[in-house]
C-alpha positions as CSV (number, residue, x, y, z in Angstrom):
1,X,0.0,0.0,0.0
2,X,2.9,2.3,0.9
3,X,4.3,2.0,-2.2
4,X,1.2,3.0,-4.1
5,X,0.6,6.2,-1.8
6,X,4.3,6.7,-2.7
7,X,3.3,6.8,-6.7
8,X,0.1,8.5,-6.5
9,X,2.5,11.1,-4.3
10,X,5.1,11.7,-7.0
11,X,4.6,14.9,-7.8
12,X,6.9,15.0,-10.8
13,X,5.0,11.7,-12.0
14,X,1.5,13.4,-12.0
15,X,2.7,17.0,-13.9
16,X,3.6,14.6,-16.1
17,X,0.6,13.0,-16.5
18,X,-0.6,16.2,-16.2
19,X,1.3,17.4,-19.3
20,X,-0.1,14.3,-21.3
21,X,-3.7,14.8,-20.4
22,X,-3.3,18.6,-21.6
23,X,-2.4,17.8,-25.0
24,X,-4.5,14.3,-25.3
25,X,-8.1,17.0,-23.8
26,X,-7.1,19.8,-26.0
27,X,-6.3,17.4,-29.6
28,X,-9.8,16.3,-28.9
29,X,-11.3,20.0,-28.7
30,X,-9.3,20.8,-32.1
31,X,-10.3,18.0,-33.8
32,X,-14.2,18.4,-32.7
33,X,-14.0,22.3,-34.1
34,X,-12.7,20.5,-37.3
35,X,-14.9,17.6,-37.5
36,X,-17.7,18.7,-36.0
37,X,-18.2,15.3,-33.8
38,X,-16.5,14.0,-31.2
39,X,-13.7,11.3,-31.1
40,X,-12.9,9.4,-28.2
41,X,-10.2,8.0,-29.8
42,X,-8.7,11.3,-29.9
43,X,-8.3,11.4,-26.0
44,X,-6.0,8.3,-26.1
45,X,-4.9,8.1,-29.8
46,X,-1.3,9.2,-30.8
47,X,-0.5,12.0,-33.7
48,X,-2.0,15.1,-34.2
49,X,-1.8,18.7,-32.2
50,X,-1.0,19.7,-30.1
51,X,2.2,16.5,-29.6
52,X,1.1,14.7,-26.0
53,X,4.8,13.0,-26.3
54,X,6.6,16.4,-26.3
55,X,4.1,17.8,-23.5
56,X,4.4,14.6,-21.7
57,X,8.3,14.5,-21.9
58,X,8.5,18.4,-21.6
59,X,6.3,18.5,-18.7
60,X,8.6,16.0,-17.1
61,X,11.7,17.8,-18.0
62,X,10.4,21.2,-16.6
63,X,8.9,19.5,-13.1
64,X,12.1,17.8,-12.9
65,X,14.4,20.8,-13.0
66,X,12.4,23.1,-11.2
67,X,12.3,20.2,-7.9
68,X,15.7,18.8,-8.2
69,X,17.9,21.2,-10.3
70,X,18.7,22.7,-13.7
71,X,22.4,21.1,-12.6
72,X,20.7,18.0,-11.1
73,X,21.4,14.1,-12.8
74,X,17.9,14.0,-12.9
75,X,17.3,16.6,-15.0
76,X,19.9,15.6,-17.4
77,X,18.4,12.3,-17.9
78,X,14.8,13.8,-18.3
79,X,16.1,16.6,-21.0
80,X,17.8,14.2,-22.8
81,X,14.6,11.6,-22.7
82,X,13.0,14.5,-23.9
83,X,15.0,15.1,-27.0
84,X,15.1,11.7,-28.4
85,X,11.1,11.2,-27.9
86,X,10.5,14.1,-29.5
87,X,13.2,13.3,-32.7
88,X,11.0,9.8,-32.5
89,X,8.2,11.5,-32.8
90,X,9.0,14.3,-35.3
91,X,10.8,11.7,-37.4
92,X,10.3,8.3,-37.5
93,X,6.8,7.6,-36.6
94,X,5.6,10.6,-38.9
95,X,7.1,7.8,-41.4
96,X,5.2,5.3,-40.4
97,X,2.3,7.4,-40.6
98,X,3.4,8.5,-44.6
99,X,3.9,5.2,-45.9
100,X,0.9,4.0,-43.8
101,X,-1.1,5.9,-46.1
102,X,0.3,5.0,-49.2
103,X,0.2,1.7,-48.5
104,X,-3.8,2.2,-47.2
105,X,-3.9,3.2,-50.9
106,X,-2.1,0.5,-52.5
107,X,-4.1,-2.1,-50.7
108,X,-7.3,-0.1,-51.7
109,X,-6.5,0.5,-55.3
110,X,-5.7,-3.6,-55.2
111,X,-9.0,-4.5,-53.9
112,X,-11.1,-2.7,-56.5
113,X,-9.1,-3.7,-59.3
114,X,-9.5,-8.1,-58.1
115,X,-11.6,-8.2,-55.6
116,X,-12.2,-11.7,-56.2
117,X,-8.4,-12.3,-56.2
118,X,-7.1,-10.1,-53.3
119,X,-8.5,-10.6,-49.6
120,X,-6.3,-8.6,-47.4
121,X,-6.0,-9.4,-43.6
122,X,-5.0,-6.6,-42.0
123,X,-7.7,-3.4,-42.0
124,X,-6.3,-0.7,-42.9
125,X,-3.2,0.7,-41.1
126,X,-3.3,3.3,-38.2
127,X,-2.3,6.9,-40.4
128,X,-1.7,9.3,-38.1
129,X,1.2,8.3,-35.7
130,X,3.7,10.5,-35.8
131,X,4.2,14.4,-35.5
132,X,5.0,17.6,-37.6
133,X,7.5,19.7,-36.4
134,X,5.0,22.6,-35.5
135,X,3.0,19.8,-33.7
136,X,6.3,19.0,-31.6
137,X,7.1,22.7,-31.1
138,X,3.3,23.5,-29.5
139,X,3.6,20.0,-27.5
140,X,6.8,21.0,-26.3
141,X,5.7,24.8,-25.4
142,X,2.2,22.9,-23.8
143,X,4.1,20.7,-21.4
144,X,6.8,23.6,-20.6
145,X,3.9,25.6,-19.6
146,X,2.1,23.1,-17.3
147,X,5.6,21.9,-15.7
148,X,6.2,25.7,-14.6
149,X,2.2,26.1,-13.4
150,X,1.8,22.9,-11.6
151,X,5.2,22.8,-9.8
152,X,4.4,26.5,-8.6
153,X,0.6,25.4,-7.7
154,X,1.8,21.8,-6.3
């Protein structure tokens, strides 16, 4: 029990969640102004803005160095988390998002030209994984924000 009072405690833990939940509530407000409906998938789904793995990771960053120390190991391994899940994010799984659509294409194009001959197995592939860099920057900015409000509020 102690050590779940311990986690629920962290306070660098929840800003972080904090940061994620930011990002994850606000990509569902931008994408009901632009759809006009709302999708639950947005609260949990990956891609799209504002990036809830640079306000996660810059959330954590931020709390980190503003409770243990710009100078402090800690920080230096949150920054530097913070960097590579945002290249990740920026670069390779906006990839995988690109060539998941052109291959969502391929497969389609396939189907209507032999139906009878093609039956694919695997539904179409998830599109929108990755990030843009204008999605990263916002994310980024986002969880910078709610690291410097909640560790002054907390």
């Amino acid at each position: 029990m102690k050590i779940f009072l311990d986690i629920i405690s962290n306070r660098i833990l929840i800003i972080s969640l904090i940061g994620w939940a930011s990002a994850q509530i606000i990509k569902t407000v931008i994408d009901l102004l632009i759809n006009k409906k709302v999708s639950f998938e947005r609260l949990v789904g990956s891609g799209g803005m504002p990036s809830s793995h640079s306000s996660t990771v810059c959330s954590l960053a931020t709390a980190t160095g503003l409770t243990c120390g710009f100078s402090s190991c800690e920080f230096a391994i949150s920054a530097i988390l913070a960097i590579i899940v945002m290249y990740d994010a920026r670069g390779v799984r906006r990839e995988t998002g690109t060539q998941a659509v052109i291959l969502n294409q391929i497969m389609s194009f396939l189907n209507s030209e032999h139906p009878e001959q093609l039956k694919f197995t695997q539904a179409n592939l998830k599109e929108l994984i990755g990030h843009t860099p204008l999605q990263v920057l916002v994310g980024a900015i986002l969880g910078i924000v709610v690291g410097c409000i909640c560790c002054n509020l907390m």
